[in-house]
PLY file of the C-alpha trace (Angstrom):
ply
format ascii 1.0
element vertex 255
property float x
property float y
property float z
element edge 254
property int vertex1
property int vertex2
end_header
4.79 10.49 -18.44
6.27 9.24 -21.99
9.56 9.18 -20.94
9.43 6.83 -18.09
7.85 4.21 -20.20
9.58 1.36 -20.05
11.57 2.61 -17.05
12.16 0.65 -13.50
10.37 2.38 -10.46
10.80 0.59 -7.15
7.78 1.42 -4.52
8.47 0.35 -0.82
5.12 -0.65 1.02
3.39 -1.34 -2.36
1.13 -4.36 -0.90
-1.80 -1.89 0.37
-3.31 1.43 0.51
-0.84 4.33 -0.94
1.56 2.24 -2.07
-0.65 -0.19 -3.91
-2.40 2.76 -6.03
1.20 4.43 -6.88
1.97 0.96 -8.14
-1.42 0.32 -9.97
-0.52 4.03 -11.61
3.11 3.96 -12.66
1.94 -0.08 -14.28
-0.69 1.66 -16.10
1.29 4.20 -17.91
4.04 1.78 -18.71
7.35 1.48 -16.15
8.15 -1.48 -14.62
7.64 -1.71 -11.13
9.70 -3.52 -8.21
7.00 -3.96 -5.32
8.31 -4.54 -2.17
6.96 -4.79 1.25
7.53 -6.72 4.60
4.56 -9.55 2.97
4.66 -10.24 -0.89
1.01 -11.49 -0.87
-0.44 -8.31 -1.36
2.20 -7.59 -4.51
1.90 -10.93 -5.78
-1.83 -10.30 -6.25
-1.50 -6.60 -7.66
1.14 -7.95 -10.07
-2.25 -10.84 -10.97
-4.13 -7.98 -11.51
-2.11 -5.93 -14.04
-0.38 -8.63 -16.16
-2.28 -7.35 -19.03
-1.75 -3.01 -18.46
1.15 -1.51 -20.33
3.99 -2.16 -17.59
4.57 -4.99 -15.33
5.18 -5.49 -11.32
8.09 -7.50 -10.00
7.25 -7.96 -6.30
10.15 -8.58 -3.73
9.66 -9.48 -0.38
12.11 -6.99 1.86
11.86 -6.42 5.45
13.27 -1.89 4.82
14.35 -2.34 8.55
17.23 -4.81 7.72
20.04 -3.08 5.58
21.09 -6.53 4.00
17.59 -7.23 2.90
17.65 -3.67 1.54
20.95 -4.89 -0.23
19.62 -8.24 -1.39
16.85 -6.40 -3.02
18.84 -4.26 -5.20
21.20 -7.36 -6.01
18.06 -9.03 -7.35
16.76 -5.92 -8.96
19.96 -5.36 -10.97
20.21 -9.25 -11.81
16.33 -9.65 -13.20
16.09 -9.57 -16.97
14.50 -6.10 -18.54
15.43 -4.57 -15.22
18.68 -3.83 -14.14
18.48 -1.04 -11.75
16.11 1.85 -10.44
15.14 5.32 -12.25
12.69 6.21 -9.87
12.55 5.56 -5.92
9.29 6.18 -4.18
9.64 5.61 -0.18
5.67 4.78 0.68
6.81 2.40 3.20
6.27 4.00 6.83
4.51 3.27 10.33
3.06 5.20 13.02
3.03 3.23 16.68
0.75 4.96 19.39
4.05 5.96 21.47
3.27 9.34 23.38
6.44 10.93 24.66
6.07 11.33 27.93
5.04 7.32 28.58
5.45 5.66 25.38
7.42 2.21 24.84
11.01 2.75 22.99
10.38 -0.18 20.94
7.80 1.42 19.28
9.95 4.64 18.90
13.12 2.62 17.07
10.33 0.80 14.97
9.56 4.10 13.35
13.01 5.72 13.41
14.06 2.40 11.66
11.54 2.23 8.82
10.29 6.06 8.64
13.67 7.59 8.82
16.70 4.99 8.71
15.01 2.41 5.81
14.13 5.43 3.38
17.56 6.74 3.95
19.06 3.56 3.09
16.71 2.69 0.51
17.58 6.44 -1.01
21.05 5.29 -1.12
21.17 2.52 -2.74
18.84 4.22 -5.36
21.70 6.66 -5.92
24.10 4.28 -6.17
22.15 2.44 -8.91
20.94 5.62 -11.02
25.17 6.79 -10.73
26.59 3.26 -12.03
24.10 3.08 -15.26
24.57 7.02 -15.58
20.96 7.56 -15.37
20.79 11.54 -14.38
16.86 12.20 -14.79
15.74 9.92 -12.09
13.50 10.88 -9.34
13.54 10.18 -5.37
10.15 10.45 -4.04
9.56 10.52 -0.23
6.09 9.60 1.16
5.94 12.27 3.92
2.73 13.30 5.96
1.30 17.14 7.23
2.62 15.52 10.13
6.54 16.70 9.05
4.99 20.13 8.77
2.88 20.62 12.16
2.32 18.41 15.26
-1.17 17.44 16.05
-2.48 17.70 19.79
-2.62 13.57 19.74
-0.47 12.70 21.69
-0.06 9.32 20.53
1.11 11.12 17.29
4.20 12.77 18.81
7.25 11.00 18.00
5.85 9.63 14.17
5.85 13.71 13.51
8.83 13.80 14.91
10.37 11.29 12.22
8.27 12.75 9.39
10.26 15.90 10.29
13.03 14.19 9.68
11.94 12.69 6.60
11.67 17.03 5.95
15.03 17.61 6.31
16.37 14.47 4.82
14.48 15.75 1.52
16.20 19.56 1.54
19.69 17.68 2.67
19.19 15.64 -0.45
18.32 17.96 -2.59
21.59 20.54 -1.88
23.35 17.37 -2.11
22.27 16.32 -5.32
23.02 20.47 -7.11
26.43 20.11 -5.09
27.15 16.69 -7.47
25.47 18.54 -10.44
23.25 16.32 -10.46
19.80 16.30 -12.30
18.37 13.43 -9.90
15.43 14.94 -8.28
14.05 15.14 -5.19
10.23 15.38 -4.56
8.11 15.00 -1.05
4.79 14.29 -0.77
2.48 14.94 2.36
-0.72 14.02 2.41
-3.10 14.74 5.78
-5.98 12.29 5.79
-5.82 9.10 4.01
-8.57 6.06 3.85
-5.89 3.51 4.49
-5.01 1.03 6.74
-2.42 3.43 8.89
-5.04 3.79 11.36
-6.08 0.19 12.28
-2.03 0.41 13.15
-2.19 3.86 15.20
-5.75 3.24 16.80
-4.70 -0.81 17.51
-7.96 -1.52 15.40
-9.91 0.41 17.20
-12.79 0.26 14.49
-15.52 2.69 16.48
-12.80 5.36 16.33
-11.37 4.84 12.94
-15.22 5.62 12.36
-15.88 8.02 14.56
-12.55 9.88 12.47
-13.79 9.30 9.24
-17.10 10.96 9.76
-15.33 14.37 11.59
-13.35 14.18 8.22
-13.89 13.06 4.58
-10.70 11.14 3.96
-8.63 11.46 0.68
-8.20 8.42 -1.07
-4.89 6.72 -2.31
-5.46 7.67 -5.75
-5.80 11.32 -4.65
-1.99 10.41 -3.63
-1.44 8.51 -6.89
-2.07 11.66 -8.63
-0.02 13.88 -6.84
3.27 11.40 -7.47
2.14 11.59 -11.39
2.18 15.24 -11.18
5.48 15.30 -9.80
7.04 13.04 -12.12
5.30 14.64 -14.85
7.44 18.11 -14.27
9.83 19.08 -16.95
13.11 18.69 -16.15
13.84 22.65 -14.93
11.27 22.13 -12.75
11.63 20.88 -8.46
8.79 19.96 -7.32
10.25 20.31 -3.70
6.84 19.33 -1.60
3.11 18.63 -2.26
0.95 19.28 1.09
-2.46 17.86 -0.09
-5.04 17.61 2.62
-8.91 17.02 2.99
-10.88 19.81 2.58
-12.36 19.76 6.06
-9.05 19.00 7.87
-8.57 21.87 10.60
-5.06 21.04 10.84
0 1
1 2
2 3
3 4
4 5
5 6
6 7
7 8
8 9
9 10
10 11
11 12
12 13
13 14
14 15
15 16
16 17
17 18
18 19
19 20
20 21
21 22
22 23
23 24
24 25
25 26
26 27
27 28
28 29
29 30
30 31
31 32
32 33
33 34
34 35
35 36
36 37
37 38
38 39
39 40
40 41
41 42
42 43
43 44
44 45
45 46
46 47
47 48
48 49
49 50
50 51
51 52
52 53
53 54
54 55
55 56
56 57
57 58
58 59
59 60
60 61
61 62
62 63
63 64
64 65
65 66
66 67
67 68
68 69
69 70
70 71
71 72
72 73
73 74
74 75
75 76
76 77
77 78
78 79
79 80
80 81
81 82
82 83
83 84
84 85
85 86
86 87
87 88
88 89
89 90
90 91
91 92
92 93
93 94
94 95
95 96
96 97
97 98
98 99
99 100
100 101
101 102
102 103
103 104
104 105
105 106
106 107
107 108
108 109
109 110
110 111
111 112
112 113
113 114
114 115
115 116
116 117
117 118
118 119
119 120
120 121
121 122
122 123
123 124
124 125
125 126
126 127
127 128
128 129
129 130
130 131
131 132
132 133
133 134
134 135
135 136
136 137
137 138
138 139
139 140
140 141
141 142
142 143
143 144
144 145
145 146
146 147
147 148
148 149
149 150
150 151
151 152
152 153
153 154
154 155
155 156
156 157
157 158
158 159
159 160
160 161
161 162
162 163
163 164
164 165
165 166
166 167
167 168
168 169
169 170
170 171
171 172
172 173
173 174
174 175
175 176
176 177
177 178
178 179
179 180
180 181
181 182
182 183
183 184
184 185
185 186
186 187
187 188
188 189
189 190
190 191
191 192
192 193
193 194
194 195
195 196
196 197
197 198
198 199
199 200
200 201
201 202
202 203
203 204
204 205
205 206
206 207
207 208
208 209
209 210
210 211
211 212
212 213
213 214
214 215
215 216
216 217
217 218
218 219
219 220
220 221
221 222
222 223
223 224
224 225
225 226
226 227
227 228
228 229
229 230
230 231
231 232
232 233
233 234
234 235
235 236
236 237
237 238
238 239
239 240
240 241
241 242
242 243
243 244
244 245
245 246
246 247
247 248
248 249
249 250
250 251
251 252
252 253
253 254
């Protein structure tokens, strides 16, 4: 990880769970880290936390489902002192709705397609675009995916968030022919974890604590950091080396 010391990493959804370790991480080993999520609280605190650790946290407020907040947030990124632009993207920020196909409410379907597929694509973008104008060409995307872009789950209520971690799938192959068709030596790295201890089930089970519970005893969660680690191996690759997708689930997960 010596060469990214120093170096800007941006982290979408970096106020909790997954996104809060990856930022803990990248601050302890020295990059400087643009938090942003929907509510800067979380950041804010984080950024309290590790004001004495190697690297620092610059925490943005940014709603990823409005393009010119998206927009504002790389303005600010590029005009803040010891900054200037992004060398590594990692797109943590996602949400799964209980939306079954067959009956489930649209608004809950274009609230994932907006922030799962539509907000990392944009975000993506605009990471580009910075790494191209300061000629940085060993910068890294990193997509937060889930087993969920690799299988579908009989859970119903799971349906259409596979369907946009699928996406998220393709987006990260498209990407990658993309970037050897620019001969570029941006890279492009998905993660997908199964079973996390995070909040993304109070969402998906609308706090249903008895069978968040009732989950977590079937199946021994990983934890964030078990994420965490997988992002530092990726980044940690030698440059002739694409780390294309890390699948990383429980031990006891069946699927």
């Amino acid at each position: 990880m010596e060469r990214w010391v120093g170096r800007v990493a941006l982290v979408t959804g970096a106020s909790s769970g997954i996104g809060a370790e990856m930022t803990r991480t990248l601050v302890k080993r020295g990059m400087k880290v643009v938090g942003c999520d929907r509510t800067i609280e979380g950041i804010e605190a984080i950024a309290e936390e590790l004001k004495d650790e190697k690297g620092s946290v610059l925490p943005i407020q940014c709603d990823l489902r409005d393009t010119e907040q998206i927009a504002a947030m790389f303005k600010k990124i590029r005009q803040t002192d010891d900054f200037g632009g992004v060398d590594v993207c990692v797109n943590n920020a996602g949400v799964a709705y209980p939306a079954p196909l067959a009956e489930g409410d649209e608004e809950k379907w274009r609230a994932m397609l907006e922030l799962n597929v539509l907000g990392l694509s944009v975000v993506t973008r605009e990471a580009i675009k910075s790494m191209k104008a300061r000629n940085v060409d060993d910068g890294h995307i990193i997509h937060m995916n889930s087993m969920s872009g690799h299988r579908v789950t009989p859970m119903a209520d799971t349906h259409f968030y596979s369907a946009t971690k699928y996406a998220v799938t393709a987006l990260t192959e498209g990407l990658r022919q993309e970037l050897r068709a620019m001969k570029s030596n941006i890279r492009v790295t998905s993660i997908s974890p199964g079973l996390v201890e995070t909040a993304f089930f109070e969402v998906l089970f609308d706090g249903d604590q008895k069978k968040i519970e009732s989950l977590y005893k079937r199946v021994t969660p990983l934890q964030p950091s078990d994420v965490a680690d997988a992002l530092l191996y990726a980044l940690s690759a030698p440059a002739r080396v694409q780390v294309h997708d890390i699948l990383i689930r429980p031990t006891d997960q069946p699927l």
